[in-house]
C-alpha positions as CSV (number, residue, x, y, z in Angstrom):
1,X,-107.7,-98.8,108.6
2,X,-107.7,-102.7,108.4
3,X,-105.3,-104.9,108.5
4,X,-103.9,-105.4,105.1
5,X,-104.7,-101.1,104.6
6,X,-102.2,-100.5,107.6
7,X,-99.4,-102.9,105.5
8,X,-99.8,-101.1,102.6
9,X,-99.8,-97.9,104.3
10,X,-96.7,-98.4,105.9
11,X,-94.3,-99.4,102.4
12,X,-92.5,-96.4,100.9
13,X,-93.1,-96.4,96.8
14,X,-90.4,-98.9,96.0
15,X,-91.6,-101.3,98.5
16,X,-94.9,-101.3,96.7
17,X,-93.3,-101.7,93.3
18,X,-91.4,-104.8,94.7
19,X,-95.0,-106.5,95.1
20,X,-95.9,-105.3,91.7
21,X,-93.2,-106.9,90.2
22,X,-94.0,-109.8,91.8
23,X,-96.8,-110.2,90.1
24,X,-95.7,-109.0,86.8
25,X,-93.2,-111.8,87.1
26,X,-95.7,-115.0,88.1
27,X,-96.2,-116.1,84.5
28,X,-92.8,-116.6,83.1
29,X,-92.9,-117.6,79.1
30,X,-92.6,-121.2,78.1
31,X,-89.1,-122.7,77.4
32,X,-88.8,-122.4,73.5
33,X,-88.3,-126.5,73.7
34,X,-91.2,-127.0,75.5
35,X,-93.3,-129.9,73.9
36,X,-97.4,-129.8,74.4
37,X,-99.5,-132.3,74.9
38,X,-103.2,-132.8,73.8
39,X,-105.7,-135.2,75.4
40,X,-108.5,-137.2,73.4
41,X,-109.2,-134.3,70.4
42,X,-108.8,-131.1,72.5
43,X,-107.3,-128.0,70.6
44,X,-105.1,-126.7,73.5
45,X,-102.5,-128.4,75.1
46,X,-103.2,-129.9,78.2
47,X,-100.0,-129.4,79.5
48,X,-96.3,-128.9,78.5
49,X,-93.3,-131.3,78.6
50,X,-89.5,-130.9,78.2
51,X,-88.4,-132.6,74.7
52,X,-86.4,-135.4,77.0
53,X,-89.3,-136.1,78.9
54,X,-91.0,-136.6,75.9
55,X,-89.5,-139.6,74.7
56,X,-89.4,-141.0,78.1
57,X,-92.9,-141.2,77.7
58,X,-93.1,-142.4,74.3
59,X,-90.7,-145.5,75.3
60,X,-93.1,-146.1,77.9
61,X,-96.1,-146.4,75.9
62,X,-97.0,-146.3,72.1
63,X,-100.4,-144.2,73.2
64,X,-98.1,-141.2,73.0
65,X,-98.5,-140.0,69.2
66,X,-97.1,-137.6,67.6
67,X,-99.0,-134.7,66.4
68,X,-97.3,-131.7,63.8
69,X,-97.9,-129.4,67.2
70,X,-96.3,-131.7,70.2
71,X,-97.9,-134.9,71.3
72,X,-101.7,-136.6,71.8
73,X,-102.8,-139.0,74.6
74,X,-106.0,-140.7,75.8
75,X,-107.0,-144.1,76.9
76,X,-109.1,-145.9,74.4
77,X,-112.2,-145.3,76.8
78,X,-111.7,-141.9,77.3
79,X,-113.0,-141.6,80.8
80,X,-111.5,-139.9,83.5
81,X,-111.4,-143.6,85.1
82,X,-109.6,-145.0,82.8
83,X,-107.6,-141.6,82.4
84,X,-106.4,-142.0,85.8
85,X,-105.7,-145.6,86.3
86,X,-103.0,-145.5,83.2
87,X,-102.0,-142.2,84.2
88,X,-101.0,-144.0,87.7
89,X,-98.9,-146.1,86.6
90,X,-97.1,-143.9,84.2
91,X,-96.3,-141.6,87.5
92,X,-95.0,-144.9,89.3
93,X,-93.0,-146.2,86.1
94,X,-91.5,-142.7,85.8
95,X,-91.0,-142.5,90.0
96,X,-89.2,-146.0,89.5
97,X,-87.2,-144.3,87.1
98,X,-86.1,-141.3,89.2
99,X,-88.0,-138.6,86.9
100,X,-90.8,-138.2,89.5
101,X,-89.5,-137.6,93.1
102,X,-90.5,-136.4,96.1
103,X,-93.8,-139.0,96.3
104,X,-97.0,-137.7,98.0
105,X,-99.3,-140.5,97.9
106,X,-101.9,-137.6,97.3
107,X,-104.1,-136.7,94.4
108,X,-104.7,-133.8,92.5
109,X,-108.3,-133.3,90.4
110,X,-107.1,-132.0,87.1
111,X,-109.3,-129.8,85.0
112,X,-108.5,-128.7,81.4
113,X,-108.7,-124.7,80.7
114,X,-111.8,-124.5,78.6
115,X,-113.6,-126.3,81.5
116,X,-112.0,-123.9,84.6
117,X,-111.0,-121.1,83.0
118,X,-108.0,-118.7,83.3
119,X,-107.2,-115.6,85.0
120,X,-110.2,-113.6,86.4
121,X,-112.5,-115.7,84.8
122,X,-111.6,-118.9,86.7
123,X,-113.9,-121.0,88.2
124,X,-113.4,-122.6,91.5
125,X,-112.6,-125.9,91.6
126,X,-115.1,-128.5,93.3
127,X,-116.4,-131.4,92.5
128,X,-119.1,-130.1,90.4
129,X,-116.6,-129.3,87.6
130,X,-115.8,-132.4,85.4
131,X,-112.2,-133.2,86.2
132,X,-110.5,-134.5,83.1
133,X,-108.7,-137.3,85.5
134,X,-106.9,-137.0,88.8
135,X,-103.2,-138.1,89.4
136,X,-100.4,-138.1,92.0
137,X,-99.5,-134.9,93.2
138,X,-95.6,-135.0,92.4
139,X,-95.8,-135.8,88.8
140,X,-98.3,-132.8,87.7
141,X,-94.5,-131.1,87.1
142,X,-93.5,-133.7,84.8
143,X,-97.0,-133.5,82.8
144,X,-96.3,-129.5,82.9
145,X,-100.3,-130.1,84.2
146,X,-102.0,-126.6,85.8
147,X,-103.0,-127.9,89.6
148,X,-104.6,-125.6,92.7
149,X,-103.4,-124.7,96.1
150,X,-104.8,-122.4,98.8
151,X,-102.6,-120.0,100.6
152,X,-103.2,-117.6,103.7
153,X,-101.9,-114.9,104.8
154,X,-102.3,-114.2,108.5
155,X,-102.3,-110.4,109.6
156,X,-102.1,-109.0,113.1
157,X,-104.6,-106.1,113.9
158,X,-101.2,-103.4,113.4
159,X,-100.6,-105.1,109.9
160,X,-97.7,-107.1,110.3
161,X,-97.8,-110.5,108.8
162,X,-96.7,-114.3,110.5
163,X,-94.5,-116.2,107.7
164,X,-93.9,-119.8,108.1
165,X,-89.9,-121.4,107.1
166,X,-90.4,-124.6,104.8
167,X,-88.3,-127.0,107.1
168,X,-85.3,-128.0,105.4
169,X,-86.8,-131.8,105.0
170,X,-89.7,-129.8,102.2
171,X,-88.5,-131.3,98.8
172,X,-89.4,-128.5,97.1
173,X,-87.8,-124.5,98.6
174,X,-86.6,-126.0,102.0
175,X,-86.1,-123.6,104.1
176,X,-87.2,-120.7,102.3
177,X,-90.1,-118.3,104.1
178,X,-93.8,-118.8,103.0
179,X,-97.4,-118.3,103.9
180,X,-98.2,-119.2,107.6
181,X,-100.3,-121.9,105.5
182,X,-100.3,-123.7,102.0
183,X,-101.3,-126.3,100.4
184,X,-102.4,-128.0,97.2
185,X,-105.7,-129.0,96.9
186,X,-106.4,-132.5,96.9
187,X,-109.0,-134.8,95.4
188,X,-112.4,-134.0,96.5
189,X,-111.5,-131.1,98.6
190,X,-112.6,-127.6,98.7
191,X,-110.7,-124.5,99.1
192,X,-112.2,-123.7,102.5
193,X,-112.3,-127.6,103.5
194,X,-108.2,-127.2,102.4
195,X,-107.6,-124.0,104.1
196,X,-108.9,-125.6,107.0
197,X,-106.7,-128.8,106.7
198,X,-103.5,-126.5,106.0
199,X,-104.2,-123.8,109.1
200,X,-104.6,-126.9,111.1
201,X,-101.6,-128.9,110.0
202,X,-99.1,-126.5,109.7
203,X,-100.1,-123.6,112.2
204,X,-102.5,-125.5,114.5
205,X,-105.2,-122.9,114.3
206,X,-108.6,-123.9,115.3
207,X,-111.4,-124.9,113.1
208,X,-113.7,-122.0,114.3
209,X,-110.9,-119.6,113.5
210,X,-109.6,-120.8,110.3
211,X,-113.1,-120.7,109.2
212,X,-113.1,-117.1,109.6
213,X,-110.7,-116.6,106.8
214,X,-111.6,-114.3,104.1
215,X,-111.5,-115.3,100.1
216,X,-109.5,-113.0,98.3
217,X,-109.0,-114.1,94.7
218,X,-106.8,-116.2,93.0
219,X,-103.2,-115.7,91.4
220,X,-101.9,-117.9,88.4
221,X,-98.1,-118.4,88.6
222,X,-96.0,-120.9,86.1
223,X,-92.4,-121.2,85.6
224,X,-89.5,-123.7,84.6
225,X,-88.5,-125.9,87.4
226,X,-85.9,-128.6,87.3
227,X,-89.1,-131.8,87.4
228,X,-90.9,-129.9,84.6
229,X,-93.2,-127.3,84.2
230,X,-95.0,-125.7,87.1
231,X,-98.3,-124.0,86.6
232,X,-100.3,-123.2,89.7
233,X,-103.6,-121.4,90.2
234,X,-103.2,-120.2,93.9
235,X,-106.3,-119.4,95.8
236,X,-105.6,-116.2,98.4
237,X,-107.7,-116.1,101.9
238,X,-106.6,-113.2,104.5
239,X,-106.9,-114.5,108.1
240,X,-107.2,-111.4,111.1
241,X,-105.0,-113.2,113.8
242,X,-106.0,-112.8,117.5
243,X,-103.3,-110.9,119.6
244,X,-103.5,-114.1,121.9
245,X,-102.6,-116.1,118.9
246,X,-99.5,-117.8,117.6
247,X,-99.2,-120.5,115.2
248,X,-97.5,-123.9,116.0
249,X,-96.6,-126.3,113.5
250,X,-98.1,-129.8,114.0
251,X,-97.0,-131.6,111.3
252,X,-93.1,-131.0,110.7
253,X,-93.7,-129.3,107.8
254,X,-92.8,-125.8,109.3
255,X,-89.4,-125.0,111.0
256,X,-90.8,-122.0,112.8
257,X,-92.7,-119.2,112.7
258,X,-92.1,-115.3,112.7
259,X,-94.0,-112.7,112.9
260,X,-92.8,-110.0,110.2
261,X,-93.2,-106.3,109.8
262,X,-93.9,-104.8,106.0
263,X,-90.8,-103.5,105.6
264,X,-89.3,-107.0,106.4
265,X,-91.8,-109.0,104.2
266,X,-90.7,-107.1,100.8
267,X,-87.4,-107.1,101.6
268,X,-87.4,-111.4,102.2
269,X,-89.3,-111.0,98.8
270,X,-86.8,-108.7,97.4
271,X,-83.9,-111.0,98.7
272,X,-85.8,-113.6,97.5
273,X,-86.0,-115.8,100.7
274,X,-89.5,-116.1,100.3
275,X,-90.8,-118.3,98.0
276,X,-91.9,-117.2,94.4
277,X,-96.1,-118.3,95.6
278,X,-95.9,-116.9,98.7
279,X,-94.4,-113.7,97.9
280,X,-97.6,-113.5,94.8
281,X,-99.6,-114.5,97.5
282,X,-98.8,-111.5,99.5
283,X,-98.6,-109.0,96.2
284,X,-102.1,-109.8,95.8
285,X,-103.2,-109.1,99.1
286,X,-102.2,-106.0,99.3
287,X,-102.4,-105.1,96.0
288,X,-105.4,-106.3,94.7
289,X,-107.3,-107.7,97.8
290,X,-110.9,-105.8,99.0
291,X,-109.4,-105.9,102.7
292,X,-110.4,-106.9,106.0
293,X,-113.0,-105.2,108.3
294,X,-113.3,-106.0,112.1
295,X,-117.1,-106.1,113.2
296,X,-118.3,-107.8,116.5
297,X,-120.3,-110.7,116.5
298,X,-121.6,-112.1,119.5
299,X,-119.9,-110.7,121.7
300,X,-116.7,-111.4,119.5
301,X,-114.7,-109.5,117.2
302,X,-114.0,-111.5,113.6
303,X,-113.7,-110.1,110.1
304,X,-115.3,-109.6,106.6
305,X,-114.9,-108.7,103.3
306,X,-115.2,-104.9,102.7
């Protein structure tokens, strides 16, 4: 057996319908309040905002109109140039405000539905996908705006899984347990190029080995949060740890490691000290993932997709 196989193996039946549930639970309904918005002459909402937020916005600027369904925006020009420049200063007005906290000084690409997709039919998102405009990581909540992050999950050869603790300093689940590595994706990256970043960062894994994680999918999660609406595609990749390996945060974004056993994993999810991503992240891997096969390749042993 591989990997993820030997993790699953090793769950009793209620254990495995904790991870179901998980993912039964990522998509949690819209708050009946919730206000959409439309950009330029799109029929679906772009993205959804609390009714207070709303007029926030429209005392900010008169471009936010009211439509019979929730509100329309767009720059005159309707570029994602111009998009983004007023959509800046909108996320600093409301950051000066105290609506928009937790600054990044990072960028996310933001792509409307009909352009991505949804669910199994999503695209992955590169460059050659016409963003609709691109805008400071920490106020996508506000906007209620659907953004993308990569997550791995990084099994030992007997199954057992390394989860990272959010250090306390994280402004969003400190201290909670997570994927040895995550990340939003940020302008102009892709998901490997992010995974890369991420392994590196936050469990200083080489480039060589990062690079051997495997793709597994993608999970959708959205939910109420206290900034807004959050609405996340999360793009899976399984890494096969060496035995000789252990991850070391480099960028104070980790408070420590610990290497976990699958009985220990659900219950953290079942308690939940995990957070609500990671623990998808991990439903989907075992759940849903093709696995991980070890093969030897010059004189090394790495993995593939079954």
């Amino acid at each position: 057996m591989n990997a993820i196989e030997k993790f699953k193996a090793a769950l009793s039946a209620p254990e495995i319908q904790v991870l179901h549930q998980c993912l039964k639970q990522a998509m949690q309904p819209l708050p009946e309040d919730a206000v959409p918005w439309y950009l330029g002459g799109s029929q679906s909402a772009a993205g959804y905002i609390m009714p207070a937020h709303a007029k926030v916005l429209q005392s900010l600027s008169s471009q936010w109109t009211d439509l019979s369904l929730g509100l329309h925006w767009d720059t005159p020009e309707r570029t994602p140039a111009s998009r983004s420049r007023a959509l800046a200063e909108f996320a600093k007005q409301l950051h000066d405000l105290g609506y928009v906290t937790g600054w990044r000084n990072e960028k996310f690409s933001f792509w409307e539905d009909h352009v991505i997709g949804t669910g199994p039919q999503c695209l992955e998102p590169t460059s050659l996908l016409r963003a609709a405009f691109e805008m400071e990581r920490s106020a996508f909540r506000f906007f209620g705006l659907r953004s993308h992050a990569v997550h791995v999950n990084g099994f030992t050869h007997e199954g057992h899984l390394w989860c990272g603790r959010r250090a306390v300093t994280k402004p969003t689940d400190p201290g909670m347990l997570d994927n040895m590595a995550a990340g939003g994706l940020t302008v102009g990256e892709s998901l490997q190029s992010c995974g890369v970043r991420e392994m590196a960062e936050e469990a200083g894994l080489s480039e060589a080995l990062a690079l051997s994680a495997v793709a597994q999918g993608q999970v959708t999660t959205c939910r109420a949060v206290p900034r807004g609406w959050h609405y996340e595609t999360l793009w899976v990749y399984n890494l096969l740890m060496p035995a000789d390996v252990k991850p070391v945060n480099q960028d104070g974004e980790v408070a420590e490691f610990s290497l976990l056993s699958p009985q220990q994993v659900v219950q953290a999810i079942a308690a939940k000290h995990m957070t609500v991503d990671a623990a998808c992240v991990v439903a989907h891997a075992v759940l849903h993932a093709c696995g991980l096969q070890e093969v030897e390749q010059n004189g090394a042993v790495v993995q593939r997709a079954l």
